[in-house]
Backbone bond lengths (Angstrom), bond angles and torsions (degrees), N, CA, C in turn:
res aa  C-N    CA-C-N  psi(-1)  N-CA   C-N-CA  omega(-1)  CA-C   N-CA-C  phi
1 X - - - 1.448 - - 1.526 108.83 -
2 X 1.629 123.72 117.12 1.244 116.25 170.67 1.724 127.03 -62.67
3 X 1.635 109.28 155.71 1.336 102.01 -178.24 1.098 124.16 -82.20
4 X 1.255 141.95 135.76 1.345 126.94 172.18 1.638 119.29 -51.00
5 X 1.864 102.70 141.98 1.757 86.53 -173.94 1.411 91.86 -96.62
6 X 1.186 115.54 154.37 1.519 130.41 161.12 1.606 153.57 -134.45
7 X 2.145 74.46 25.65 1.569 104.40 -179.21 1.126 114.90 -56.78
8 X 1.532 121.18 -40.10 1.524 128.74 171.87 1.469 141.23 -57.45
9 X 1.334 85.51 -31.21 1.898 99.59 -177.05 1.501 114.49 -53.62
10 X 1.160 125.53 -23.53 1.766 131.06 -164.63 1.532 88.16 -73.01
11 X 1.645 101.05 -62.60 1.784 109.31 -176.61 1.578 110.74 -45.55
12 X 1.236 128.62 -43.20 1.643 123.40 -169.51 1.367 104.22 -92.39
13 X 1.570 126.30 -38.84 1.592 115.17 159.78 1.219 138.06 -8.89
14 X 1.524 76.84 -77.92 1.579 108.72 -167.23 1.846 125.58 -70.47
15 X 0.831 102.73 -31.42 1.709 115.98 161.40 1.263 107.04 -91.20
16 X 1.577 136.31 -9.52 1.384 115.80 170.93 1.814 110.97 -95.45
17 X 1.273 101.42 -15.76 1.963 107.42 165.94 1.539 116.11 -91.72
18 X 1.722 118.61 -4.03 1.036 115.11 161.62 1.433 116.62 -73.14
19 X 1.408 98.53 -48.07 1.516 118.02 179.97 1.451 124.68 -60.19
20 X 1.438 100.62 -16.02 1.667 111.50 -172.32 1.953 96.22 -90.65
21 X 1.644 110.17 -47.42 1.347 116.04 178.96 1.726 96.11 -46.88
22 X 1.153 115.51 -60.56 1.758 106.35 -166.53 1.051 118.77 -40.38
23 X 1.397 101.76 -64.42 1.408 101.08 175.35 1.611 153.75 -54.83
24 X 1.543 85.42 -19.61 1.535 106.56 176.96 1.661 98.65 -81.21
25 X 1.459 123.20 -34.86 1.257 117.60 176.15 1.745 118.75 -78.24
26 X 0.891 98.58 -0.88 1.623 112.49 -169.83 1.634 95.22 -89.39
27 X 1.351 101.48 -66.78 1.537 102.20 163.64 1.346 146.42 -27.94
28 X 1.639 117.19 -57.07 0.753 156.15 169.30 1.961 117.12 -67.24
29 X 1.161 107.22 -19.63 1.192 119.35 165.82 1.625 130.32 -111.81
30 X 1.274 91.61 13.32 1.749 117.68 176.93 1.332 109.17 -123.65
31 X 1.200 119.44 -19.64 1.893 136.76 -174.82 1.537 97.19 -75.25
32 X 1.386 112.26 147.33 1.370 112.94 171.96 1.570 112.61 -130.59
33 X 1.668 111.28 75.82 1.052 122.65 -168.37 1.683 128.67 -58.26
34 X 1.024 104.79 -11.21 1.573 113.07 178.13 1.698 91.54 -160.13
35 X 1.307 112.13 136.72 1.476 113.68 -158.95 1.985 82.87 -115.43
36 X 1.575 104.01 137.63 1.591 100.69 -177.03 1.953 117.73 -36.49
37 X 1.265 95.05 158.01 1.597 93.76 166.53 1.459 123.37 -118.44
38 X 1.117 108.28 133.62 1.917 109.75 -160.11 1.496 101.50 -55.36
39 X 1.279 129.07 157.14 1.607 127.88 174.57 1.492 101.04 -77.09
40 X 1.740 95.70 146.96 0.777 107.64 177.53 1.626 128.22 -99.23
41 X 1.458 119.36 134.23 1.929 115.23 -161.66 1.711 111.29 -63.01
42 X 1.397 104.33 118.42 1.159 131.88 -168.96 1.565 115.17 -81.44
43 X 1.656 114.92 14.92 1.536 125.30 161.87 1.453 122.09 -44.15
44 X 1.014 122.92 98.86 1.467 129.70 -178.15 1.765 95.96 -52.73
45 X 1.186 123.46 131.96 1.298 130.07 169.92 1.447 126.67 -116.16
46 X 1.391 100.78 125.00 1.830 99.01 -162.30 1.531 112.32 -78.15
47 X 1.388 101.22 146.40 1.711 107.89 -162.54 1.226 92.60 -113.77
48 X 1.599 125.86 157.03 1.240 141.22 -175.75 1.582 102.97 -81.53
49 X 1.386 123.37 121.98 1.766 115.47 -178.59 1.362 88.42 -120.34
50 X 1.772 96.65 105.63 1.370 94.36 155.83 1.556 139.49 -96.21
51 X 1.613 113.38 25.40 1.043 94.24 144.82 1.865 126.22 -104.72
52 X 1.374 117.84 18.27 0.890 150.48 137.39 1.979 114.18 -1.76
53 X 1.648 119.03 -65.34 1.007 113.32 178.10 1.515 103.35 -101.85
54 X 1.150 139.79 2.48 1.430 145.84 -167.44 1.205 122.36 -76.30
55 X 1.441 151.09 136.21 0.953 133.51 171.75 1.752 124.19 -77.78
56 X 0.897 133.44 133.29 1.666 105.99 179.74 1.584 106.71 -132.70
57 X 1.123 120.51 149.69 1.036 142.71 165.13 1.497 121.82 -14.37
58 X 1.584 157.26 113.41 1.490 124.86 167.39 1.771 91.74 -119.15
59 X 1.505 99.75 130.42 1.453 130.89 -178.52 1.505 104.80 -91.72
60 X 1.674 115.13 124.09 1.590 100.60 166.29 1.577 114.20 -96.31
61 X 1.321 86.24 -174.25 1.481 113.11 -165.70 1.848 95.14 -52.81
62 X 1.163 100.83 156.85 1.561 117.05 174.77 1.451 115.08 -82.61
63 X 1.577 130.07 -17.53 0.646 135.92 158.86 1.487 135.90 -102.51
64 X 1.735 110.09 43.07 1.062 118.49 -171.45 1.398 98.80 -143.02
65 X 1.671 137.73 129.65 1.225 130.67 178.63 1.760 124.25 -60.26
66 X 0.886 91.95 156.78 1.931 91.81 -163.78 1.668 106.34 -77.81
67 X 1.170 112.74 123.40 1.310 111.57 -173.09 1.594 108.80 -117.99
68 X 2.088 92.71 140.95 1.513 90.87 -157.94 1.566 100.41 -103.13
């Protein structure tokens, strides 16, 4: 049974995974994988603060005697 030769294979390999890299980059640099996104309007929008009309409490410092 003859051996298979396989002096050649390095030579046809190797320029056919070069050739495969190009192309995938060729591709890939013509593809428009996420297409820009328009800006978005930067109107500050007023939020309801409800503690806003509330009265609250102001606590002093811990290191200050409690004054009546």
């Amino acid at each position: 049974m003859p051996q298979l030769n396989t002096t050649t294979w390095p030579t046809i390999i190797t320029p056919m995974l070069l050739a495969l890299f190009l192309i995938t980059q060729l591709k890939l640099l013509n593809s428009h994988l996420h297409p820009p996104t328009p800006p978005k309007p930067t109107k500050p929008k007023p939020h309801a603060k409800p503690w806003g009309l509330k009265w609250t409490k102001v606590y002093l410092p811990h290191s200050l005697p409690p004054q009546y």
